[in-house]
TORKOL-4160 file (C-alpha; in steps of 0.2 Angstrom, whole numbers, padded with zeros to 4 digits, m for minus):
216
<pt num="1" X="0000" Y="0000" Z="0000"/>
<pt num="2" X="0006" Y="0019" Z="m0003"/>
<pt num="3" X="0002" Y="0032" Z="0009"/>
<pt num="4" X="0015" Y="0044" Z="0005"/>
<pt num="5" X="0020" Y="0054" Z="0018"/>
<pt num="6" X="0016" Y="0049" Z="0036"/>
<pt num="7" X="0021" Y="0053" Z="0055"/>
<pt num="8" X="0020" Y="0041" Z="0069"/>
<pt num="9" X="0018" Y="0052" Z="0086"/>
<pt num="10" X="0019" Y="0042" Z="0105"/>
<pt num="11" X="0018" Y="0053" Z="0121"/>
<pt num="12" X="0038" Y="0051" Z="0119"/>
<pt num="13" X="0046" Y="0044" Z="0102"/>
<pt num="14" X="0039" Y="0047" Z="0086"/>
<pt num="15" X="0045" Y="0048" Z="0068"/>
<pt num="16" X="0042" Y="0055" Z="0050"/>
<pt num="17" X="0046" Y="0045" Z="0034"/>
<pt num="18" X="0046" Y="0051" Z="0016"/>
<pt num="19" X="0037" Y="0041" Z="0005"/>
<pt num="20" X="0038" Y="0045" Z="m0013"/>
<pt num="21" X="0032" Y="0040" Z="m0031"/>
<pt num="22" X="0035" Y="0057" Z="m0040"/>
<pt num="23" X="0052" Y="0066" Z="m0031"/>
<pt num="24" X="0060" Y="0051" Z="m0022"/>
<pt num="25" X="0079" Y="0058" Z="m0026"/>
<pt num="26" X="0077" Y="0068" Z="m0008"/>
<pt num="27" X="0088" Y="0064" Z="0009"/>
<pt num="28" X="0083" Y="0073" Z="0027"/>
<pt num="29" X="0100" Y="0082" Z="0034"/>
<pt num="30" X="0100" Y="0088" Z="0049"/>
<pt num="31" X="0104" Y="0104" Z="0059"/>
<pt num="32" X="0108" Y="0115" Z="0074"/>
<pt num="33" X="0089" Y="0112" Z="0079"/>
<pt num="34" X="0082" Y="0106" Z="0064"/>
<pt num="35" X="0082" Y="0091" Z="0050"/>
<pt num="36" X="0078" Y="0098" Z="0034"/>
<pt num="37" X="0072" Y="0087" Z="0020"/>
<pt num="38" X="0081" Y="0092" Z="0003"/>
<pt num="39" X="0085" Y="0087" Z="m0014"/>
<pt num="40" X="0099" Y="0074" Z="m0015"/>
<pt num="41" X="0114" Y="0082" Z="m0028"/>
<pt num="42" X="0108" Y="0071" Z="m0042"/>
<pt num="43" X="0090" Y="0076" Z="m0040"/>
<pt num="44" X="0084" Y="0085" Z="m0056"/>
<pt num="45" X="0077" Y="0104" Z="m0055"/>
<pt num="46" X="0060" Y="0108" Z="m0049"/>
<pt num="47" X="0051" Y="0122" Z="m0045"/>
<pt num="48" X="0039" Y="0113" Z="m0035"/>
<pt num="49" X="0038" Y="0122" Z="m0019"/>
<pt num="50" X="0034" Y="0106" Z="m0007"/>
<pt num="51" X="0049" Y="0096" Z="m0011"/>
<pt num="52" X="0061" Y="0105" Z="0004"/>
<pt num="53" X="0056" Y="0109" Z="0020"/>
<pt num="54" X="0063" Y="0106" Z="0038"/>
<pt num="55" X="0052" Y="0091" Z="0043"/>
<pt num="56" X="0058" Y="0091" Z="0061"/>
<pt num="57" X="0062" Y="0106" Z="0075"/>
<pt num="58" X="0067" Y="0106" Z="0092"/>
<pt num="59" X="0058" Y="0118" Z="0104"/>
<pt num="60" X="0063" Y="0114" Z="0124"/>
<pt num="61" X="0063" Y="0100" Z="0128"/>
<pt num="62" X="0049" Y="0094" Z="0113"/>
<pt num="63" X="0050" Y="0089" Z="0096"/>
<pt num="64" X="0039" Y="0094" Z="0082"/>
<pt num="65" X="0035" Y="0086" Z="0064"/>
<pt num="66" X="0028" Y="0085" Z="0050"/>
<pt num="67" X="0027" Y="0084" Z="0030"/>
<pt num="68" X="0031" Y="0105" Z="0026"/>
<pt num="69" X="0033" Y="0122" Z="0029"/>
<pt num="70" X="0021" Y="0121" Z="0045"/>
<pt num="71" X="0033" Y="0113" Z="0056"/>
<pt num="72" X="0042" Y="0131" Z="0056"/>
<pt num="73" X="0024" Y="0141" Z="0062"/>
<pt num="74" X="0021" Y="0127" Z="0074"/>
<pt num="75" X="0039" Y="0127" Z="0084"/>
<pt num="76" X="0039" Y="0146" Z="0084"/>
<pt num="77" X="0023" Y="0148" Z="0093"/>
<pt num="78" X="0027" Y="0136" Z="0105"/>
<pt num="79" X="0042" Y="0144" Z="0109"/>
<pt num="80" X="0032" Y="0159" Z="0109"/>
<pt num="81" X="0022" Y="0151" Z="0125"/>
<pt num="82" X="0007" Y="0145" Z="0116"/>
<pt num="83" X="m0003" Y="0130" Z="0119"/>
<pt num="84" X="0004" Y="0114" Z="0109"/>
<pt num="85" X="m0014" Y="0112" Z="0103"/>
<pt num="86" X="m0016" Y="0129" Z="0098"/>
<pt num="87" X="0000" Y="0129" Z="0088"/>
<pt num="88" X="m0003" Y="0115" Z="0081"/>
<pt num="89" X="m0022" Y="0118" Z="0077"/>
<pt num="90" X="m0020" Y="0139" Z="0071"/>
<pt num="91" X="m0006" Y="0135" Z="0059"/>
<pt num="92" X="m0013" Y="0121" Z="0050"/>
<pt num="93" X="m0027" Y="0128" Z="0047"/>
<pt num="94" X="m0019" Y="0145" Z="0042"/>
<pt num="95" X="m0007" Y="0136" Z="0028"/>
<pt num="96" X="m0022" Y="0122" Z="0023"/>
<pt num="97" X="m0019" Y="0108" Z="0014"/>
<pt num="98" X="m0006" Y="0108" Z="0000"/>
<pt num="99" X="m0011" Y="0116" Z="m0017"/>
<pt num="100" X="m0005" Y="0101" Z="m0029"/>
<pt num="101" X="m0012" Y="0090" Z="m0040"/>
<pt num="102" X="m0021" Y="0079" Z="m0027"/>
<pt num="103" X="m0025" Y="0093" Z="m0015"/>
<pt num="104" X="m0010" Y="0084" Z="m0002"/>
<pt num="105" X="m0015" Y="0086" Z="0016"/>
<pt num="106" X="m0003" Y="0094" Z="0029"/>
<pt num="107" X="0004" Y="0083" Z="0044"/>
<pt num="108" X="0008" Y="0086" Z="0057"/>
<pt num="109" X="0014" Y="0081" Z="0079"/>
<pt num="110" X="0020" Y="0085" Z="0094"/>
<pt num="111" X="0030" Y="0076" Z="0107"/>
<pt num="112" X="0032" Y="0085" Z="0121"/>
<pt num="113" X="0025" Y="0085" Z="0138"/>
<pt num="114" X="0009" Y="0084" Z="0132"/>
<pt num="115" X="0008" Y="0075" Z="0111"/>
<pt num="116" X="m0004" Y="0080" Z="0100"/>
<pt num="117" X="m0006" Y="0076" Z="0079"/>
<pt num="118" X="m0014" Y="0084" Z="0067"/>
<pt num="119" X="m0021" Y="0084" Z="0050"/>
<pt num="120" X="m0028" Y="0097" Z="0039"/>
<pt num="121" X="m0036" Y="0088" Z="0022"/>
<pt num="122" X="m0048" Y="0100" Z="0010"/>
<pt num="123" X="m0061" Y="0095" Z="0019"/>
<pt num="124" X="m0058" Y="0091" Z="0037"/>
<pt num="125" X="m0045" Y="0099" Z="0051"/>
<pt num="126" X="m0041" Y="0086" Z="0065"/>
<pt num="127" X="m0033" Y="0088" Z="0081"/>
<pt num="128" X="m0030" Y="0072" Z="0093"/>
<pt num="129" X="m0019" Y="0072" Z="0108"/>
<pt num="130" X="m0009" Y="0057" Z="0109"/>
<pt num="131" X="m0008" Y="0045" Z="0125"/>
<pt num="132" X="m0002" Y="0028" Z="0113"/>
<pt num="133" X="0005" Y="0029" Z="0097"/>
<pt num="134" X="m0005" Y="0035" Z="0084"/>
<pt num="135" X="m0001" Y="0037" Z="0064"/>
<pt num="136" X="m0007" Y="0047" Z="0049"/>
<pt num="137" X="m0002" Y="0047" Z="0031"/>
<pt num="138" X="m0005" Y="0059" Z="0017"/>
<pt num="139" X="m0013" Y="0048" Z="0008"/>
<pt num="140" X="m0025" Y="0031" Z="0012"/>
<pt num="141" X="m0023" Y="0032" Z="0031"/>
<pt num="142" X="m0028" Y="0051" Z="0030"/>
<pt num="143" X="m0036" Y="0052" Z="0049"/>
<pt num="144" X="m0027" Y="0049" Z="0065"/>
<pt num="145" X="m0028" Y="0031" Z="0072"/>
<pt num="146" X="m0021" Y="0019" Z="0084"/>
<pt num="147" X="m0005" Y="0012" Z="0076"/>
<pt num="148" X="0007" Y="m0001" Z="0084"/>
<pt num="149" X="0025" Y="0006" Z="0087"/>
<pt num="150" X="0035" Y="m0001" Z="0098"/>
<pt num="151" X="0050" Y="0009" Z="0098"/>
<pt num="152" X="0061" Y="0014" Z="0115"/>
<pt num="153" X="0073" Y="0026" Z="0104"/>
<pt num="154" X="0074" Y="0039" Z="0093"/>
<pt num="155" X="0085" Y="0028" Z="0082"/>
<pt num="156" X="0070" Y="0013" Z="0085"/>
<pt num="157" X="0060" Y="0024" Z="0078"/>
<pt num="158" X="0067" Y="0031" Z="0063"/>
<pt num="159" X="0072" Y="0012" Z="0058"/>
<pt num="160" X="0054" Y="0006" Z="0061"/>
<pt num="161" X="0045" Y="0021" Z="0052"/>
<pt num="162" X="0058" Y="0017" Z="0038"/>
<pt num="163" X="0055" Y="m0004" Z="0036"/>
<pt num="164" X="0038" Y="m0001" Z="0038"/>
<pt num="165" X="0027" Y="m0012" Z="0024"/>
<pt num="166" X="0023" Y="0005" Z="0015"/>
<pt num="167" X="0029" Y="0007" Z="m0002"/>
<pt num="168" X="0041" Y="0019" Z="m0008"/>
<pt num="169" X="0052" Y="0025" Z="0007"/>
<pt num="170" X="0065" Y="0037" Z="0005"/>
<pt num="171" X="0070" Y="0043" Z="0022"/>
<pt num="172" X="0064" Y="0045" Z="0041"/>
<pt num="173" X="0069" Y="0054" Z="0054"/>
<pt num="174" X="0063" Y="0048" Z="0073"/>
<pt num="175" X="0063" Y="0060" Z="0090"/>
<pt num="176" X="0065" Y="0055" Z="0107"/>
<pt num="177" X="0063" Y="0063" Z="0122"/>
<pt num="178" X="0063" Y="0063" Z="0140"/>
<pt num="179" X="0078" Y="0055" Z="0143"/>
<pt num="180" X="0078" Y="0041" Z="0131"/>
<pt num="181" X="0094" Y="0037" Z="0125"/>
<pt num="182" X="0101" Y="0048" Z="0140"/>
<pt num="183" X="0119" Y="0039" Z="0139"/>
<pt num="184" X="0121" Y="0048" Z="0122"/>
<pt num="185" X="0116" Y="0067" Z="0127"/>
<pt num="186" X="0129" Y="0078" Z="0130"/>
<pt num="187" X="0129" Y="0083" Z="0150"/>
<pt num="188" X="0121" Y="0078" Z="0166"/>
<pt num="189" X="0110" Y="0058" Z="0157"/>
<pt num="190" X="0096" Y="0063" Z="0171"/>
<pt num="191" X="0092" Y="0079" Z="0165"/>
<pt num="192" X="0074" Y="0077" Z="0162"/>
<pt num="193" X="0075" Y="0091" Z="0147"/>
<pt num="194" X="0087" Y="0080" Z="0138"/>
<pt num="195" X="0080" Y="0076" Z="0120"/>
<pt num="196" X="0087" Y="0066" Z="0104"/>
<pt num="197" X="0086" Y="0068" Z="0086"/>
<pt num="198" X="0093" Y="0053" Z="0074"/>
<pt num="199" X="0091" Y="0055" Z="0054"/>
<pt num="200" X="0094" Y="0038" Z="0052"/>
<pt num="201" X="0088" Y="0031" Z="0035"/>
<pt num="202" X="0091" Y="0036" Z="0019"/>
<pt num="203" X="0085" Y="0028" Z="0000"/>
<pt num="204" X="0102" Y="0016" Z="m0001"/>
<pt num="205" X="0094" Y="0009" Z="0019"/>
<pt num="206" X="0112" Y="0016" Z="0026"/>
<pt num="207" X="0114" Y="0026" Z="0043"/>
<pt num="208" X="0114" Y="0043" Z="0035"/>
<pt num="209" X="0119" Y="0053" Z="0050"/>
<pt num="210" X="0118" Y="0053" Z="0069"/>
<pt num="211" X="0116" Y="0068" Z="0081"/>
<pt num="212" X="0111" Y="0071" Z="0097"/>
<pt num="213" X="0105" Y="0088" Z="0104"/>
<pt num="214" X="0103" Y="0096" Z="0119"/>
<pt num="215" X="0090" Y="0107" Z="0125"/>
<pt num="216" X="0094" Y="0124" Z="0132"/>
């Protein structure tokens, strides 16, 4: 089955994979506080505007993710003190669903102290906070629902999302917080703020790159 893009959000480890038919020659790289998703060097030119986008942002000690520019909107708004819900809720429903072909939906989650995903499809905008794991996909699987995932790590994460039995992958990320994998943060492991980030999988299935960050 293709779903295209999809996120799998838990109250403490989630991930994002890029599934992809039309623009597969894409990889996720990662930064200061952020994983971008971008062309690969032997991609061919597009002007499609949904083809980069940071994909992943750390705010605190939270992640948040998601299939385009709203992950940016989101982040910011929590860091400006606003409700994860209401970040969440006010800025997919400001950008709406993509304006392509097939009218793609936004996606997009939380993982923080309190986890929440989102949807916003042409003809429905849903909220759900998340207490078990929970996935949605852009295409097919386009409301939230109960999903099995279990993962203990960031890096669990981003392997399972990737070798899931959808078709087409071309990269995931996974997130971890809370002190998950606190042997590899930088600093005091107990620190309860401690949050990890691992772009593990790219379209050749090697371990693309591994990073750990620290909140501040």
């Amino acid at each position: 089955m293709y779903i295209g893009r999809f996120i799998v959000i838990g109250p403490d480890v989630g991930a994002y994979r890029v599934s992809s038919r039309s623009f597969p020659n894409r990889k996720a790289v990662a930064r200061d506080d952020a994983v971008t998703i971008a062309p690969t060097e032997d991609a061919p030119e597009t002007d499609n505007p949904y083809i980069s986008y940071n994909c992943a942002r750390i705010v605190g000690d939270a992640a948040v993710i998601g299939n385009g520019s709203q992950v940016d909107p989101i982040a910011e708004k929590i860091e400006l003190g606003y409700p994860v819900r209401d970040a969440l809720a006010e800025t997919l429903l400001a950008l709406d669903y993509e304006k392509d072909d097939y009218d793609t939906p936004r996606i997009a989650g939380t993982i923080g102290e309190e986890s929440y995903i989102g949807i916003v499809r042409r003809d429905a905008l849903l909220i759900e906070q998340v207490t078990e794991p929970a996935l949605v996909a852009t295409y097919e699987k386009n409301t939230p629902e109960p999903f099995a995932f279990r993962v203990e790590s960031a890096e669990e994460a981003a392997i399972a999302a990737y070798e899931l039995d959808f078709e087409h992958p071309v990269c995931s990320v996974g997130v971890a917080r809370n002190g998950r994998d606190a042997s590899d943060v930088e600093g005091d492991a107990s620190d309860s703020d401690a949050a990890r980030y691992v772009l593990l999988r790219n379209q050749e299935r090697e371990l693309s790159l591994r990073r750990t960050y620290r909140s501040t």
